[in-house]
PDB file of the backbone (N, CA, C, O) and the ligand in Angstrom, with CONECT records:
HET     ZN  A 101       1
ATOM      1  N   UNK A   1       0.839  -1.223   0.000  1.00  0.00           N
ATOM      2  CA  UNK A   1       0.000   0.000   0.000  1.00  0.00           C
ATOM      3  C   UNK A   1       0.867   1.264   0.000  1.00  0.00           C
ATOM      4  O   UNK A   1       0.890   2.032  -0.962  1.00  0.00           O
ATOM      5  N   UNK A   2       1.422   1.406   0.873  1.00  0.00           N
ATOM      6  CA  UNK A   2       2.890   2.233   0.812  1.00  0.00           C
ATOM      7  C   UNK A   2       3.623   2.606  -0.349  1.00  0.00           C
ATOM      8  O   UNK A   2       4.092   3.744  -0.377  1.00  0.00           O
ATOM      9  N   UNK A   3       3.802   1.835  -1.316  1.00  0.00           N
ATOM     10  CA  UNK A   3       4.447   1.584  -2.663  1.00  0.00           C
ATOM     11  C   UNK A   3       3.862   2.306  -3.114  1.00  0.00           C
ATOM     12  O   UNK A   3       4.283   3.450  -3.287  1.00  0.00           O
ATOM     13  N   UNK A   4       2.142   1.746  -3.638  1.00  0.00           N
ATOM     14  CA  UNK A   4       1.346   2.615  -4.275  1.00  0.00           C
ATOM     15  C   UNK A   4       1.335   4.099  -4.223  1.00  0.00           C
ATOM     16  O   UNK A   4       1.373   4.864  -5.187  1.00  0.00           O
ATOM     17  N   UNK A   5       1.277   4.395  -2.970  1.00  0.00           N
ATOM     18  CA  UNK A   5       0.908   5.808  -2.475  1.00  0.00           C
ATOM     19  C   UNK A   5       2.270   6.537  -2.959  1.00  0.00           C
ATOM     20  O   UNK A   5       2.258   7.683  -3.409  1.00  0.00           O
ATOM     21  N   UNK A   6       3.477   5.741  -2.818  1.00  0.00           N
ATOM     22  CA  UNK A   6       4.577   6.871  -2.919  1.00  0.00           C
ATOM     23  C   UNK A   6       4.795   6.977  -4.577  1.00  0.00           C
ATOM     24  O   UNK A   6       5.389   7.955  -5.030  1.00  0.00           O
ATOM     25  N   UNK A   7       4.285   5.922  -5.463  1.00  0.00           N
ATOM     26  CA  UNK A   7       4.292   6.045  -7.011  1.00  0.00           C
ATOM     27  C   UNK A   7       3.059   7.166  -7.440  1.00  0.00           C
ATOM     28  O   UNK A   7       3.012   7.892  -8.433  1.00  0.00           O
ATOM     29  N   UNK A   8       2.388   7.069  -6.665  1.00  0.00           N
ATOM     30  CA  UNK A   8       1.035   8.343  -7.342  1.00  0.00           C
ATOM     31  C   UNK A   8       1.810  10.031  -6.219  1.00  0.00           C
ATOM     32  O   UNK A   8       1.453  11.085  -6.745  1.00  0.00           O
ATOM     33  N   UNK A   9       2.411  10.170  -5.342  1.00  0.00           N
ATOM     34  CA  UNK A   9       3.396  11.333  -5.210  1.00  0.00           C
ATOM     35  C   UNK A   9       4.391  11.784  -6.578  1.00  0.00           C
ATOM     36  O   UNK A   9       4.335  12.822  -7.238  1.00  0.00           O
ATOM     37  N   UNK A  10       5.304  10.607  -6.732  1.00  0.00           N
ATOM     38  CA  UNK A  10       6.061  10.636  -7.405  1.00  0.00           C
ATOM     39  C   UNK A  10       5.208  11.838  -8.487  1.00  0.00           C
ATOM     40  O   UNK A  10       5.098  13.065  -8.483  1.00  0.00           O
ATOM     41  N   UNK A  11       4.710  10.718  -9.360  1.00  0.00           N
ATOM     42  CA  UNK A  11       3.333  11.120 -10.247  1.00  0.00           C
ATOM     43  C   UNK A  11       3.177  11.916 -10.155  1.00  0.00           C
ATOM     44  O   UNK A  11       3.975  12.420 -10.945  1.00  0.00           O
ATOM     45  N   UNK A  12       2.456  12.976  -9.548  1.00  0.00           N
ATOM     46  CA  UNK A  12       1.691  14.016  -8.732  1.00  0.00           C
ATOM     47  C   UNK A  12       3.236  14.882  -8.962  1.00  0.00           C
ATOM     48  O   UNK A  12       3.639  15.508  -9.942  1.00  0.00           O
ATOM     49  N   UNK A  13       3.622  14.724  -8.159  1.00  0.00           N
ATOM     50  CA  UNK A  13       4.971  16.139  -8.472  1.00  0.00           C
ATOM     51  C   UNK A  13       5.803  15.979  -9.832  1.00  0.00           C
ATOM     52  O   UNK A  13       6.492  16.908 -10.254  1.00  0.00           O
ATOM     53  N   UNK A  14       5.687  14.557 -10.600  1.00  0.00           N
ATOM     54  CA  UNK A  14       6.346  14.982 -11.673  1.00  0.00           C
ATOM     55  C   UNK A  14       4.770  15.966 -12.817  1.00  0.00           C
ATOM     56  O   UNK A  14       4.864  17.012 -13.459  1.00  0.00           O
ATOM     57  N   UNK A  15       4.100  15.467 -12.714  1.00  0.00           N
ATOM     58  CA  UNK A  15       2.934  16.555 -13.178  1.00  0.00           C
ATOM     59  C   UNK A  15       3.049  18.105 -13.031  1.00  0.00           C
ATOM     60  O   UNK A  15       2.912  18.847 -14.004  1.00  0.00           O
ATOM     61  N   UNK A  16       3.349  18.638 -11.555  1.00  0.00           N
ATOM     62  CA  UNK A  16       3.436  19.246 -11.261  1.00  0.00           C
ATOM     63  C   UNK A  16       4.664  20.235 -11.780  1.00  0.00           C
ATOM     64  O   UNK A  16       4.560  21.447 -11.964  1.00  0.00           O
ATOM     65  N   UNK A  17       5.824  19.443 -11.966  1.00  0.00           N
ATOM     66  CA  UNK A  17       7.314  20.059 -12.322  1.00  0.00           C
ATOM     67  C   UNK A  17       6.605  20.017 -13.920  1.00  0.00           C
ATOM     68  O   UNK A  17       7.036  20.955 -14.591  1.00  0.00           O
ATOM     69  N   UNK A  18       5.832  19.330 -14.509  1.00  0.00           N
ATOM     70  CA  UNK A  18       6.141  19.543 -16.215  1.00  0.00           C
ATOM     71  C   UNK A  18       5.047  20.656 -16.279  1.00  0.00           C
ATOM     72  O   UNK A  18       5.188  21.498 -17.165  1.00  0.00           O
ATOM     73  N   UNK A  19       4.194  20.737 -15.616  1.00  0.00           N
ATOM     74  CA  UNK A  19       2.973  22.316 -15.459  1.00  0.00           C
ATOM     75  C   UNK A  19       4.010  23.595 -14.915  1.00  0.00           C
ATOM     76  O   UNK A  19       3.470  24.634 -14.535  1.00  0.00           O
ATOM     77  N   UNK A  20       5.116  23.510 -14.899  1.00  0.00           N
ATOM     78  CA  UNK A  20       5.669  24.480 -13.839  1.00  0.00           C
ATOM     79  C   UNK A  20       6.607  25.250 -15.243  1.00  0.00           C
ATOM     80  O   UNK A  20       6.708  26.414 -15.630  1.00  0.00           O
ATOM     81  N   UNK A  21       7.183  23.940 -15.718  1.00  0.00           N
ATOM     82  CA  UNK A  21       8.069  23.813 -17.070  1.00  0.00           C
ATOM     83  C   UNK A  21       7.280  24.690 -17.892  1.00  0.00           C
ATOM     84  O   UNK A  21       7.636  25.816 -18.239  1.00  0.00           O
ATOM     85  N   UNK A  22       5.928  23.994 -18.265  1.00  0.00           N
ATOM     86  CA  UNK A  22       5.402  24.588 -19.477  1.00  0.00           C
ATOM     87  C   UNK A  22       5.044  25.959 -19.544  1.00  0.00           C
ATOM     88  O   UNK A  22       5.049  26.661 -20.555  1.00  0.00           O
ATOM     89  N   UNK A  23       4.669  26.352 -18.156  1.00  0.00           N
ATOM     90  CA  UNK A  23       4.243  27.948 -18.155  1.00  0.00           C
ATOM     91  C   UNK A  23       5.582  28.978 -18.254  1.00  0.00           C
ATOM     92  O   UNK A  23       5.440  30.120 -18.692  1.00  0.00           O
ATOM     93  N   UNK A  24       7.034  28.411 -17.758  1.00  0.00           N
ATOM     94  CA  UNK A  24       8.024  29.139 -17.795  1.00  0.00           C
ATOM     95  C   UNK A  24       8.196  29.201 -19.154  1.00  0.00           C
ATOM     96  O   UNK A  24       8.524  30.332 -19.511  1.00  0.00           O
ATOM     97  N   UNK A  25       8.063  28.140 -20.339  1.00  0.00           N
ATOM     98  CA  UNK A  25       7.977  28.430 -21.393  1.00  0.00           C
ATOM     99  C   UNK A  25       7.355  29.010 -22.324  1.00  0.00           C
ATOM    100  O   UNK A  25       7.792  29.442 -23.390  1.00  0.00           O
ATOM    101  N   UNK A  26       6.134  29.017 -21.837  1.00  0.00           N
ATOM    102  CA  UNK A  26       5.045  30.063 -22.648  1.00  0.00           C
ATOM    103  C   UNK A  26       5.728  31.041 -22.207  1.00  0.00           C
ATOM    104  O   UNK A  26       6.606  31.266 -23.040  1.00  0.00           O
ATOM    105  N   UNK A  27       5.823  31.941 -21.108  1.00  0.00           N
ATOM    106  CA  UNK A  27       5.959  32.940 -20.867  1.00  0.00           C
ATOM    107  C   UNK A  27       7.504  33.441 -21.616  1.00  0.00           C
ATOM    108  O   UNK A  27       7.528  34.609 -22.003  1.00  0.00           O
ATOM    109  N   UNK A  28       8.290  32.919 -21.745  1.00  0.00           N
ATOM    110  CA  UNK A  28       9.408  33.178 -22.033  1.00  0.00           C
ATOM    111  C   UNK A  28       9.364  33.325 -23.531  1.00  0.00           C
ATOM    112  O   UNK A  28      10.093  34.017 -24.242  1.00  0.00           O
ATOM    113  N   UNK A  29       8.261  32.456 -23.904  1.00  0.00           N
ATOM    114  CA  UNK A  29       8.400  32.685 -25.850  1.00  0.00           C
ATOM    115  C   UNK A  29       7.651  34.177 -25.755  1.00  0.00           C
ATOM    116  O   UNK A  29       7.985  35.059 -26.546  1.00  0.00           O
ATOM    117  N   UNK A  30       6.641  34.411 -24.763  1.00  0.00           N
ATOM    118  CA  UNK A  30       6.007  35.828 -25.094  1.00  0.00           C
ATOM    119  C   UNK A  30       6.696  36.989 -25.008  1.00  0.00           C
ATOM    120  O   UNK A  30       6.575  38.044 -25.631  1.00  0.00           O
ATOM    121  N   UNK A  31       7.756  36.500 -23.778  1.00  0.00           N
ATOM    122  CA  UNK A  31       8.831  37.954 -23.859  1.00  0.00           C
ATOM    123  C   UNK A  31       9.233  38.039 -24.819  1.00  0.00           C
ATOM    124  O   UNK A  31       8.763  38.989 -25.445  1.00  0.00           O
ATOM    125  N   UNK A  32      10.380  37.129 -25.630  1.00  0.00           N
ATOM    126  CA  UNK A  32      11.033  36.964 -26.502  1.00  0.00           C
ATOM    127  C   UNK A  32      10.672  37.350 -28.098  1.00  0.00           C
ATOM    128  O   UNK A  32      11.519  37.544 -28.970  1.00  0.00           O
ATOM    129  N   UNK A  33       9.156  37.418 -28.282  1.00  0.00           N
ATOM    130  CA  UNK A  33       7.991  37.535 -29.501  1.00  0.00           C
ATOM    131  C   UNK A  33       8.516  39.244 -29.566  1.00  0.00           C
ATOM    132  O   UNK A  33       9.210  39.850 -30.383  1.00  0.00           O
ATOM    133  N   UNK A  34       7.787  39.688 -28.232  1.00  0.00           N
ATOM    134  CA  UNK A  34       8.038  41.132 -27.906  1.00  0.00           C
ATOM    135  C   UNK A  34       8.895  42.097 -27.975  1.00  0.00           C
ATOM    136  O   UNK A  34       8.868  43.315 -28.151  1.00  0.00           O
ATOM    137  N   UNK A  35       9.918  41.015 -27.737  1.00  0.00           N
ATOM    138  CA  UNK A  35      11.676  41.795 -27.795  1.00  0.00           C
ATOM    139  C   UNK A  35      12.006  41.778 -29.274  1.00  0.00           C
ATOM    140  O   UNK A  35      12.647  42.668 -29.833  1.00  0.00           O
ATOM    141  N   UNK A  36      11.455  40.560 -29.938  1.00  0.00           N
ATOM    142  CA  UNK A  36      11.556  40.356 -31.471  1.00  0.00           C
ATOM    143  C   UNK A  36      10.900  42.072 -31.789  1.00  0.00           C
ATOM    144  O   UNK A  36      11.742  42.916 -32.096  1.00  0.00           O
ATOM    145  N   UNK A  37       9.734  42.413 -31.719  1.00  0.00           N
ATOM    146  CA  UNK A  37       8.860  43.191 -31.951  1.00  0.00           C
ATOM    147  C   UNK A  37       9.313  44.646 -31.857  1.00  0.00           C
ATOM    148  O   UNK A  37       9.086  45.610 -32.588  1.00  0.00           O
ATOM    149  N   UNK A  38      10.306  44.458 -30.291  1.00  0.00           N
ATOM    150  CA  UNK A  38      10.906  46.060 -30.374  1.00  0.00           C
ATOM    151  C   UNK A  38       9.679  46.534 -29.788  1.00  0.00           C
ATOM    152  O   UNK A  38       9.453  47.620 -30.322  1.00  0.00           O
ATOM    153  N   UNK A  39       8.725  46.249 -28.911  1.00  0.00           N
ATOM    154  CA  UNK A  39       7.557  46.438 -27.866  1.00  0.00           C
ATOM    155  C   UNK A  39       6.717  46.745 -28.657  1.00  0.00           C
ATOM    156  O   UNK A  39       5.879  45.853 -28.791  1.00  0.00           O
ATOM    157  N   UNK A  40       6.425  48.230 -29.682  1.00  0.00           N
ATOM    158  CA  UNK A  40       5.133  48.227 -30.722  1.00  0.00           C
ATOM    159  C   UNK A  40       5.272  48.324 -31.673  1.00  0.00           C
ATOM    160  O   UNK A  40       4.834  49.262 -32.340  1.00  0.00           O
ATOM    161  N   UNK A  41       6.022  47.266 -32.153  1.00  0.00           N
ATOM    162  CA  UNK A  41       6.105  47.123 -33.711  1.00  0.00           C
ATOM    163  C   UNK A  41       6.968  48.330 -34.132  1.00  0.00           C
ATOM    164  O   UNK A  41       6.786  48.878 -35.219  1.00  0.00           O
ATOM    165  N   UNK A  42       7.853  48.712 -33.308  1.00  0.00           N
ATOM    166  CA  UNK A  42       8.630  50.303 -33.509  1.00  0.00           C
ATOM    167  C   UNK A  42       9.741  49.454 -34.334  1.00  0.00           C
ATOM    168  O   UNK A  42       9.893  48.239 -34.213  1.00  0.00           O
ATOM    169  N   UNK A  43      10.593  50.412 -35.309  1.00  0.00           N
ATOM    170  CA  UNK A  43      11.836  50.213 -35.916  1.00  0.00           C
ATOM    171  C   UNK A  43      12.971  50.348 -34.772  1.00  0.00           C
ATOM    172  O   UNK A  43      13.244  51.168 -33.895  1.00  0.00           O
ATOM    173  N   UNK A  44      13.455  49.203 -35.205  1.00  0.00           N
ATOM    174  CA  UNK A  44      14.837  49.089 -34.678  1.00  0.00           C
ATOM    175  C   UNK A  44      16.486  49.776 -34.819  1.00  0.00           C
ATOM    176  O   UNK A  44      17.238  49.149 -35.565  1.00  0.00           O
ATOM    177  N   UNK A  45      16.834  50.546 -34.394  1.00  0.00           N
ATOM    178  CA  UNK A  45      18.314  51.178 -34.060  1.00  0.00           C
ATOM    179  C   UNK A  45      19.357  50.182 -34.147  1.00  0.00           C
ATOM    180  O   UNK A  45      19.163  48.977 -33.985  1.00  0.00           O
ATOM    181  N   UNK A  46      20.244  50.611 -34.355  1.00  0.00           N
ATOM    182  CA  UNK A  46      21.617  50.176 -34.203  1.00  0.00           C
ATOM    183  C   UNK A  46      22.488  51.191 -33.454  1.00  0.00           C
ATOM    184  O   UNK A  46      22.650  52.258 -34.047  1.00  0.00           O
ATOM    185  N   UNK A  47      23.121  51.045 -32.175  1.00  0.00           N
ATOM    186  CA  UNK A  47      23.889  51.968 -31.188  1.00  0.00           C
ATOM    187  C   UNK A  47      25.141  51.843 -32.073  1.00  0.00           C
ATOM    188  O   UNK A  47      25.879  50.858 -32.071  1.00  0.00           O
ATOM    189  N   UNK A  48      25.317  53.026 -32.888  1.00  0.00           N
ATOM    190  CA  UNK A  48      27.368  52.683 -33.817  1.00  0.00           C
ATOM    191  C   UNK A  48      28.364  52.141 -32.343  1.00  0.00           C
ATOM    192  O   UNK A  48      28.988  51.080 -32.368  1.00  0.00           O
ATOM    193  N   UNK A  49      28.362  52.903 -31.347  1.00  0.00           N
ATOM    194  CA  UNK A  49      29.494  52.491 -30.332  1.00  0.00           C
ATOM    195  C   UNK A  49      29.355  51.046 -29.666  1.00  0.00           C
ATOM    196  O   UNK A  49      30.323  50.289 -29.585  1.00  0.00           O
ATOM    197  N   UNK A  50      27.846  50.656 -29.109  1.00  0.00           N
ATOM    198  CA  UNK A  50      28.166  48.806 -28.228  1.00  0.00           C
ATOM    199  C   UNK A  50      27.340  48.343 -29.376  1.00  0.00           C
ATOM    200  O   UNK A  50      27.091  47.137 -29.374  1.00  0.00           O
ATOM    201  N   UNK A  51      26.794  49.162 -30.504  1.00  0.00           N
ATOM    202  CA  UNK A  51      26.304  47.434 -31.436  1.00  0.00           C
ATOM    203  C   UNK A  51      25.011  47.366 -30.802  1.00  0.00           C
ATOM    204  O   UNK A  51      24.412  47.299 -31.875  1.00  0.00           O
ATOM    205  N   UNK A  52      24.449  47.342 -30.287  1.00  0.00           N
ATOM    206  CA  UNK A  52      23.263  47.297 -29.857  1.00  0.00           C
ATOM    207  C   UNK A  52      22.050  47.542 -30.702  1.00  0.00           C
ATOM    208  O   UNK A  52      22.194  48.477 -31.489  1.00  0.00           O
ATOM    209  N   UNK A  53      20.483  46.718 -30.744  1.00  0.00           N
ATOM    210  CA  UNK A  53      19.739  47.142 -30.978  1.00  0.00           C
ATOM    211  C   UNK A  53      19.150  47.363 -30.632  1.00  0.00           C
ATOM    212  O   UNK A  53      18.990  46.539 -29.731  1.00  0.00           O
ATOM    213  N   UNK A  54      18.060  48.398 -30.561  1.00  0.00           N
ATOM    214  CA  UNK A  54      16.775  48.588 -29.914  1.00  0.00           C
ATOM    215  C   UNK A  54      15.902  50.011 -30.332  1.00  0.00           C
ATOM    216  O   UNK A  54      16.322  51.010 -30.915  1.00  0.00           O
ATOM    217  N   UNK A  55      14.633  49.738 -29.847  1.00  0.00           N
ATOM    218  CA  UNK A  55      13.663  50.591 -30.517  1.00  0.00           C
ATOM    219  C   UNK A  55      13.811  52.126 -30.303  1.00  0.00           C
ATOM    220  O   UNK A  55      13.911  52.597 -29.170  1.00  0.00           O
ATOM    221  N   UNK A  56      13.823  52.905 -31.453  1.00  0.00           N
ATOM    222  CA  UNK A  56      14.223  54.331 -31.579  1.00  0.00           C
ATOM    223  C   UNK A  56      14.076  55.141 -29.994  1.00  0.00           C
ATOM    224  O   UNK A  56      15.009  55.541 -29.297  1.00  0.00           O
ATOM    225  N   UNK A  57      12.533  55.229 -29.690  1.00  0.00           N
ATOM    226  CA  UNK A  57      12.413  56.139 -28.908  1.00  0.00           C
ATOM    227  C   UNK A  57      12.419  55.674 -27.139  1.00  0.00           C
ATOM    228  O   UNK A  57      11.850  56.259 -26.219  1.00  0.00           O
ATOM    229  N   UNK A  58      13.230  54.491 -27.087  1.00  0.00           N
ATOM    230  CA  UNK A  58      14.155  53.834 -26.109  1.00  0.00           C
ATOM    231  C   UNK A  58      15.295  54.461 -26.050  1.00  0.00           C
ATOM    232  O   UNK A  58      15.595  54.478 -24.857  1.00  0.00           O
ATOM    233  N   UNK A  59      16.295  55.112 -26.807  1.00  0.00           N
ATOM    234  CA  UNK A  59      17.429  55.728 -26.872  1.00  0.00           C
ATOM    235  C   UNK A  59      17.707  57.105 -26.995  1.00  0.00           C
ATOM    236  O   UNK A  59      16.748  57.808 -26.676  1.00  0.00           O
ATOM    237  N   UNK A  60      18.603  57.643 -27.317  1.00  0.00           N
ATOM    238  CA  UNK A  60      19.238  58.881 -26.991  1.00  0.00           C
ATOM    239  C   UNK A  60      19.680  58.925 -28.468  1.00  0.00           C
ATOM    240  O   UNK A  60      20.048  57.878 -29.000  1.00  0.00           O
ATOM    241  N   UNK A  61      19.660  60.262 -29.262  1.00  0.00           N
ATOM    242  CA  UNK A  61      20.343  60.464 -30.392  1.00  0.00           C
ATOM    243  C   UNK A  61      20.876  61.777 -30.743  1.00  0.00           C
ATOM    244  O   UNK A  61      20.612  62.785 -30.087  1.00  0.00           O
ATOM    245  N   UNK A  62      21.492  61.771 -31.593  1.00  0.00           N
ATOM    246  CA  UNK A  62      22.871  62.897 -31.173  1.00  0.00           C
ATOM    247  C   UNK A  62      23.589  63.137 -32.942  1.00  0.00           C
ATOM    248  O   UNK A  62      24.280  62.384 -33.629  1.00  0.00           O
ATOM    249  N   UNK A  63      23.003  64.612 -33.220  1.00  0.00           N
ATOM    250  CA  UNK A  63      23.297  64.509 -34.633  1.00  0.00           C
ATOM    251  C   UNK A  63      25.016  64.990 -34.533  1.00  0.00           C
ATOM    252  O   UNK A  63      25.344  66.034 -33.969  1.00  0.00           O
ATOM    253  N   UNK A  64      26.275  63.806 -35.340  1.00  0.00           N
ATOM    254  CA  UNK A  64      27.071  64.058 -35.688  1.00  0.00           C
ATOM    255  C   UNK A  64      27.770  64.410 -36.677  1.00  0.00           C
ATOM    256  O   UNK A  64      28.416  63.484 -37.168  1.00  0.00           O
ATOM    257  N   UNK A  65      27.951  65.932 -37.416  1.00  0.00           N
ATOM    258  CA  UNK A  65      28.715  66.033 -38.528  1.00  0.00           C
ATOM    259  C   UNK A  65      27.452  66.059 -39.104  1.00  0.00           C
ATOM    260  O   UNK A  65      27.640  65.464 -40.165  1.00  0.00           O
ATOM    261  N   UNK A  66      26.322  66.368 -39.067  1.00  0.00           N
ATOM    262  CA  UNK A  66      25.310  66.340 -40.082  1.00  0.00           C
ATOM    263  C   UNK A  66      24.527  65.315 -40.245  1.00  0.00           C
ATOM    264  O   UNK A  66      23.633  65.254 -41.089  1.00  0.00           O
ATOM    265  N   UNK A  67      24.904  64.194 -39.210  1.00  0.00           N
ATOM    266  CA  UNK A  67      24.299  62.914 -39.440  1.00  0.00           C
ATOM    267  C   UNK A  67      23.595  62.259 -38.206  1.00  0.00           C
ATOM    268  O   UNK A  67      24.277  61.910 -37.242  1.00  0.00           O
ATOM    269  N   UNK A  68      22.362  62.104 -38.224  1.00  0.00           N
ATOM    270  CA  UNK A  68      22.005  61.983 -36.914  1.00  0.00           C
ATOM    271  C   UNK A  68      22.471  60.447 -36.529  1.00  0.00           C
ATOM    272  O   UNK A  68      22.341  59.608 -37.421  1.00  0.00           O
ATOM    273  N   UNK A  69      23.020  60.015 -35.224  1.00  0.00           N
ATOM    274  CA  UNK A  69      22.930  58.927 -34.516  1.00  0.00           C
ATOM    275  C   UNK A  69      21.981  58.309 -33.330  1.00  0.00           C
ATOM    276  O   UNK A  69      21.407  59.137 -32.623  1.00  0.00           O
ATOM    277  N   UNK A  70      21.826  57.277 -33.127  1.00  0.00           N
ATOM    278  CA  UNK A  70      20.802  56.863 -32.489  1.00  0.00           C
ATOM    279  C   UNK A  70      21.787  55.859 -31.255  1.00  0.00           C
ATOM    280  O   UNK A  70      22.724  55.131 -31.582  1.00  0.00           O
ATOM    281  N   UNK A  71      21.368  56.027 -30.056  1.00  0.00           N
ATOM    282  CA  UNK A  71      22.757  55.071 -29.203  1.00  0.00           C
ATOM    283  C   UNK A  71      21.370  54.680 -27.569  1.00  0.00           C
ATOM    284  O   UNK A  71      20.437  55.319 -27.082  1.00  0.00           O
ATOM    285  N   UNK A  72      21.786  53.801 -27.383  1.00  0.00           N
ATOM    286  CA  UNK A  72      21.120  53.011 -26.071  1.00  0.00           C
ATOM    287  C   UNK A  72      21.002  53.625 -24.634  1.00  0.00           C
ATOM    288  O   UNK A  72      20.403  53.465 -23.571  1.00  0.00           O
ATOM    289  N   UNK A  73      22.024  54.503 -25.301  1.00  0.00           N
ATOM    290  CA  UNK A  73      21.713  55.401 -23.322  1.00  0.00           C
ATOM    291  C   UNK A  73      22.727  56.926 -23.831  1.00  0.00           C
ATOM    292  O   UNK A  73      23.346  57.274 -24.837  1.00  0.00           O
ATOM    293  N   UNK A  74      22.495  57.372 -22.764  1.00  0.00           N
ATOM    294  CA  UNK A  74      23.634  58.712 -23.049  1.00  0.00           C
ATOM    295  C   UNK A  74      25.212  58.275 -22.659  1.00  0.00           C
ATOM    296  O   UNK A  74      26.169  58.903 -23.111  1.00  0.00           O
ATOM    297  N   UNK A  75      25.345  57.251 -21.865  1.00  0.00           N
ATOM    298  CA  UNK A  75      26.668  57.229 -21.801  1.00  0.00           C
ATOM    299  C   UNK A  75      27.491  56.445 -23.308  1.00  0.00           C
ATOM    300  O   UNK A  75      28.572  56.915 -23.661  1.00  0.00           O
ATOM    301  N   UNK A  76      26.934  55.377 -24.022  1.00  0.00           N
ATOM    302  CA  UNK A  76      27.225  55.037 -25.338  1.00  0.00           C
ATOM    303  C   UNK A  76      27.295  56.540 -26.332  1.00  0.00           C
ATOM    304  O   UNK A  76      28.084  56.576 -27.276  1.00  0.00           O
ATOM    305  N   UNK A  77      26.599  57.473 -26.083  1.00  0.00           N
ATOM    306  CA  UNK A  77      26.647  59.003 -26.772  1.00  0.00           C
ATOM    307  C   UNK A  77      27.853  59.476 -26.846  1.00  0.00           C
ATOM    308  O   UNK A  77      28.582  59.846 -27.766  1.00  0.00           O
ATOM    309  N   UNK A  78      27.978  59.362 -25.179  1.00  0.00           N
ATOM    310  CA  UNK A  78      28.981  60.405 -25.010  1.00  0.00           C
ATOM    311  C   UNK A  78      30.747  60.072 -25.260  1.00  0.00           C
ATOM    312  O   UNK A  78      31.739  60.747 -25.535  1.00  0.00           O
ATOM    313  N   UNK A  79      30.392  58.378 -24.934  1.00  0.00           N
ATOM    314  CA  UNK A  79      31.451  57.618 -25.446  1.00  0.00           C
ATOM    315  C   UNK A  79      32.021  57.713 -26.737  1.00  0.00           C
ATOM    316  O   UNK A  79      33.224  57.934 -26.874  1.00  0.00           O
ATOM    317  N   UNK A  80      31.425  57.596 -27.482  1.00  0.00           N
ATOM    318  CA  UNK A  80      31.386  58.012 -29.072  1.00  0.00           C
ATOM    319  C   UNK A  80      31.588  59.111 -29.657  1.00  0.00           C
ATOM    320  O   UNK A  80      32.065  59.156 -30.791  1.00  0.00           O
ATOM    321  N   UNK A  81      31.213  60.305 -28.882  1.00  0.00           N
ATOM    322  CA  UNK A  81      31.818  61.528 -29.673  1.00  0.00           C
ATOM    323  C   UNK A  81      32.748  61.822 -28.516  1.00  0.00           C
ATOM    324  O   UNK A  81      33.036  63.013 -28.624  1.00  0.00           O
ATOM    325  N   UNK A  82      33.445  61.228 -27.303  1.00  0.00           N
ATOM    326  CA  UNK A  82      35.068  61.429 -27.309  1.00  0.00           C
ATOM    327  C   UNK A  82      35.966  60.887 -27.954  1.00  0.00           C
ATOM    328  O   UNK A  82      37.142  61.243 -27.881  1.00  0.00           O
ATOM    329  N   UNK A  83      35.367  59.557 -28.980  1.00  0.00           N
ATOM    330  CA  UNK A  83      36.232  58.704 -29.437  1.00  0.00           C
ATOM    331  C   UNK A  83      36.637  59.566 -31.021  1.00  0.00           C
ATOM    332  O   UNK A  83      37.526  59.376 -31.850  1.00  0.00           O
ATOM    333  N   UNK A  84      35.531  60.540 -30.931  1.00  0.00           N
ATOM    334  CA  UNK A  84      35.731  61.017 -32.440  1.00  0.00           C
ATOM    335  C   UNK A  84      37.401  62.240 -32.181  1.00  0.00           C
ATOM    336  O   UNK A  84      37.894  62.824 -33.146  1.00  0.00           O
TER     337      UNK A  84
HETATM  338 ZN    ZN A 101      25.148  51.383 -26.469  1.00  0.00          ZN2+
END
């Protein structure tokens, strides 16, 4: 009787770990959809100094020489036009 009971635990928590699994995975493909997406369907940047992408009006931009740049934070900005 004992046996039984500890094979339907077993059972029971491996159920439990693959329901636990599957929702970390849904959720993780939905971030990931999103991040694909750039949050609303916004165009994607390229930071010239770390390479980075991300959606325009997430960043900081900084016209150089006539040319505007687009960069991930102000310190990638500022990095970039001391390097010039
Ligand atoms: Zn950057």
């Amino acid at each position: 009787m004992t046996m039984v009971r500890l094979l339907w635990l077993l059972l029971i928590a491996f159920l439990v770990y693959k329901l636990i699994q599957s929702l970390r995975h849904l959720s993780g493909r939905r971030a990931a959809k999103a991040d694909h997406r750039g949050g609303q369907g916004e165009e994607l940047v390229r930071d010239p100094h770390c390479g980075a992408y991300f959606p325009q009006s997430e960043g900081v931009s900084a016209v150089i020489d006539g040319e505007k740049h687009h960069f991930c934070g102000p310190e990638c900005r500022d990095k970039f036009l001391h390097k010039k």
